[in-house]
Structure formats: structure tokens, C-alpha cells
C-alpha positions as CSV (number, residue, x, y, z in Angstrom):
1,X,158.2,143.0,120.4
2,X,155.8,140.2,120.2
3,X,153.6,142.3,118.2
4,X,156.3,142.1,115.0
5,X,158.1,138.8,115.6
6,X,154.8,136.6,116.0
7,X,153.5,137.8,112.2
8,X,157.3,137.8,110.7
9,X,157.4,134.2,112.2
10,X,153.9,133.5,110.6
11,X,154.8,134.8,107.2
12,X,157.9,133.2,106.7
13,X,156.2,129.5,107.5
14,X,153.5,130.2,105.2
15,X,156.2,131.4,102.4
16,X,158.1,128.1,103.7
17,X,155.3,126.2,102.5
18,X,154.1,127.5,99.3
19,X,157.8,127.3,98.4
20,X,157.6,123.6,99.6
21,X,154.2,122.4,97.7
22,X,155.4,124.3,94.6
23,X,153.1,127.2,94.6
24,X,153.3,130.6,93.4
25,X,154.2,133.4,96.6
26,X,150.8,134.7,97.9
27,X,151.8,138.5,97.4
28,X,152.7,141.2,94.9
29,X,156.2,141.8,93.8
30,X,158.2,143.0,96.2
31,X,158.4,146.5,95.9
32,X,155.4,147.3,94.7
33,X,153.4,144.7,97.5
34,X,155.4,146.7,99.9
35,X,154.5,150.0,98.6
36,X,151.0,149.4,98.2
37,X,150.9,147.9,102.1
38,X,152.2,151.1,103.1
39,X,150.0,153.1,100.9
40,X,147.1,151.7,102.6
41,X,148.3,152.1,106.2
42,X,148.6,155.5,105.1
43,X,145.5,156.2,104.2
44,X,144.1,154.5,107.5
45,X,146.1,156.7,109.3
46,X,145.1,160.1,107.2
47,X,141.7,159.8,107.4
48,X,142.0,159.4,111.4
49,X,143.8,162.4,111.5
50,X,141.4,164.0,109.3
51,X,138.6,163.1,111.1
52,X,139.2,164.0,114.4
53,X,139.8,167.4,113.0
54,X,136.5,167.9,111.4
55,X,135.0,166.6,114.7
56,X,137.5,168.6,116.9
């Protein structure tokens, strides 16, 4: 549980602070940053599972 609290935490202090020193938000937009995050996990994943099927 550590595993997703401890970067949640992290992320909402740094969006804390850029809020607080007025700068802009260090990500996409939403939907599209979120997409795009997932996209690449994705990926990662697929060419594991590819791999280890060429190799066998």
C-alpha cells in the first residue's frame, strides 16, 4: 500500500507548491496526461510479453 500512497503523497506536495509559488502544473491536461501515462505503461508491458515469447 506504501507503494501508491508514498508517490500520491509526493505528487500532491509538489502540485501544493507550484500552486503556492504561482507556477504553471508540471503535467499535461488531465485526460490526455493520463492517457498518455497509461499508453506508455502499455507499451512497457507489451513488449515484455512479446519478448519472452520470441525467446520462449
Amino acid at each position: 500500500m506504501k507503494l501508491y500512497l508514498l508517490p500520491l503523497l509526493t505528487g500532491l506536495i509538489v502540485g501544493f507548491l507550484f500552486a503556492l509559488m504561482k507556477l504553471p502544473i508540471p503535467a499535461p491536461p488531465a485526460l490526455p496526461g493520463i492517457l498518455g501515462i497509461v499508453g506508455i505503461y502499455l507499451g512497457f508491458k507489451l513488449f515484455h510479453w512479446m519478448s519472452q515469447l520470441w525467446v520462449g
